[in-house]
C-alpha positions, -999 to 999 in steps of 0.1 A, spaced: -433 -882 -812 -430 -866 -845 -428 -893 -877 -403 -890 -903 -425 -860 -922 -426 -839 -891 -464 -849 -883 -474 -852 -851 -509 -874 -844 -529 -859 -810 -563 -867 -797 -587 -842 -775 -619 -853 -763 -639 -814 -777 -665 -814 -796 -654 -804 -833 -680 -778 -835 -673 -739 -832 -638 -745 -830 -637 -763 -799 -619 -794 -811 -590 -767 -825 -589 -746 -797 -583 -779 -776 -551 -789 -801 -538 -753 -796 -542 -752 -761 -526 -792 -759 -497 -781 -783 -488 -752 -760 -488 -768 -731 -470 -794 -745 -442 -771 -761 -442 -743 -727 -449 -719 -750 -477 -689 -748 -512 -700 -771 -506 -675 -794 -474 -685 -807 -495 -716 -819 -511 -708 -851 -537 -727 -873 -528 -723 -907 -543 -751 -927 -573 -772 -920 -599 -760 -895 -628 -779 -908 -603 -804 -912 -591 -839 -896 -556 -829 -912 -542 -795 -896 -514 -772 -900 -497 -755 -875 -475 -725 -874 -448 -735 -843 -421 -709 -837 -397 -735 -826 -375 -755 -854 -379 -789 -858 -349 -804 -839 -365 -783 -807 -401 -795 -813 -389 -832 -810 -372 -824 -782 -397 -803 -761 -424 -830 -773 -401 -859 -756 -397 -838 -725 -436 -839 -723 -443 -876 -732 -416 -882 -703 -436 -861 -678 -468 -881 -680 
Protein backbone atom coordinates (compact mmCIF):
# COMPACT_ATOMS: atom_id res chain seq x y z
CA UNK A 1 0.00 0.00 0.00
CA UNK A 2 1.09 3.41 -0.69
CA UNK A 3 2.00 5.66 2.69
CA UNK A 4 0.75 8.99 3.10
CA UNK A 5 3.72 10.58 0.62
CA UNK A 6 2.67 8.33 -2.15
CA UNK A 7 5.84 5.90 -1.61
CA UNK A 8 5.50 2.53 -2.17
CA UNK A 9 8.30 0.08 -0.35
CA UNK A 10 8.88 -3.37 -2.79
CA UNK A 11 11.46 -6.00 -2.44
CA UNK A 12 12.99 -8.38 -5.52
CA UNK A 13 15.40 -10.87 -4.94
CA UNK A 14 17.94 -9.51 -8.45
CA UNK A 15 21.12 -8.79 -8.11
CA UNK A 16 21.57 -4.87 -8.09
CA UNK A 17 24.16 -5.07 -10.70
CA UNK A 18 23.69 -4.11 -14.49
CA UNK A 19 20.26 -3.06 -13.77
CA UNK A 20 18.93 -6.25 -12.80
CA UNK A 21 17.56 -5.19 -9.46
CA UNK A 22 15.57 -2.17 -11.58
CA UNK A 23 14.55 -4.08 -14.31
CA UNK A 24 12.94 -6.55 -11.57
CA UNK A 25 10.95 -3.29 -9.89
CA UNK A 26 9.80 -2.36 -13.40
CA UNK A 27 8.79 -5.59 -14.40
CA UNK A 28 7.02 -6.11 -10.43
CA UNK A 29 5.34 -2.61 -10.76
CA UNK A 30 3.76 -3.54 -14.17
CA UNK A 31 2.57 -6.59 -13.28
CA UNK A 32 1.25 -5.26 -10.31
CA UNK A 33 -0.49 -2.19 -12.08
CA UNK A 34 -1.71 -4.56 -15.61
CA UNK A 35 0.01 -2.19 -17.36
CA UNK A 36 2.61 -2.70 -20.50
CA UNK A 37 6.68 -2.31 -19.04
CA UNK A 38 7.09 0.61 -20.82
CA UNK A 39 4.64 2.71 -19.39
CA UNK A 40 6.91 2.25 -16.22
CA UNK A 41 9.68 4.63 -16.22
CA UNK A 42 12.77 5.12 -14.05
CA UNK A 43 13.25 8.59 -13.56
CA UNK A 44 15.25 9.09 -10.37
CA UNK A 45 17.65 6.84 -8.62
CA UNK A 46 19.20 3.91 -10.59
CA UNK A 47 22.19 3.43 -8.56
CA UNK A 48 20.00 4.15 -5.88
CA UNK A 49 18.03 2.36 -2.85
CA UNK A 50 15.52 5.39 -3.25
CA UNK A 51 13.78 5.34 -6.89
CA UNK A 52 11.46 7.32 -8.91
CA UNK A 53 9.06 6.19 -11.06
CA UNK A 54 7.11 7.69 -13.86
CA UNK A 55 3.41 5.70 -13.59
CA UNK A 56 0.80 6.87 -16.07
CA UNK A 57 -1.99 6.25 -13.72
CA UNK A 58 -2.98 9.04 -10.94
CA UNK A 59 -2.67 8.40 -7.59
CA UNK A 60 -6.23 7.52 -6.48
CA UNK A 61 -5.90 4.64 -9.42
CA UNK A 62 -2.44 3.43 -8.25
CA UNK A 63 -3.80 2.75 -4.70
CA UNK A 64 -6.41 1.07 -6.05
CA UNK A 65 -4.83 -1.21 -8.70
CA UNK A 66 -2.08 -1.86 -5.95
CA UNK A 67 -4.96 -3.24 -3.52
CA UNK A 68 -6.38 -5.28 -6.24
CA UNK A 69 -2.90 -7.02 -6.40
CA UNK A 70 -2.16 -7.39 -2.56
CA UNK A 71 -5.70 -9.05 -2.59
CA UNK A 72 -4.74 -11.52 -5.30
CA UNK A 73 -1.86 -13.06 -3.48
Amino acid sequence: MLDASGQLAVRVTAPPADGAANAAVVRLLAKALDLPQRDIVLIAGATSRTKTFEIPVDQEALASRLDAARKKR
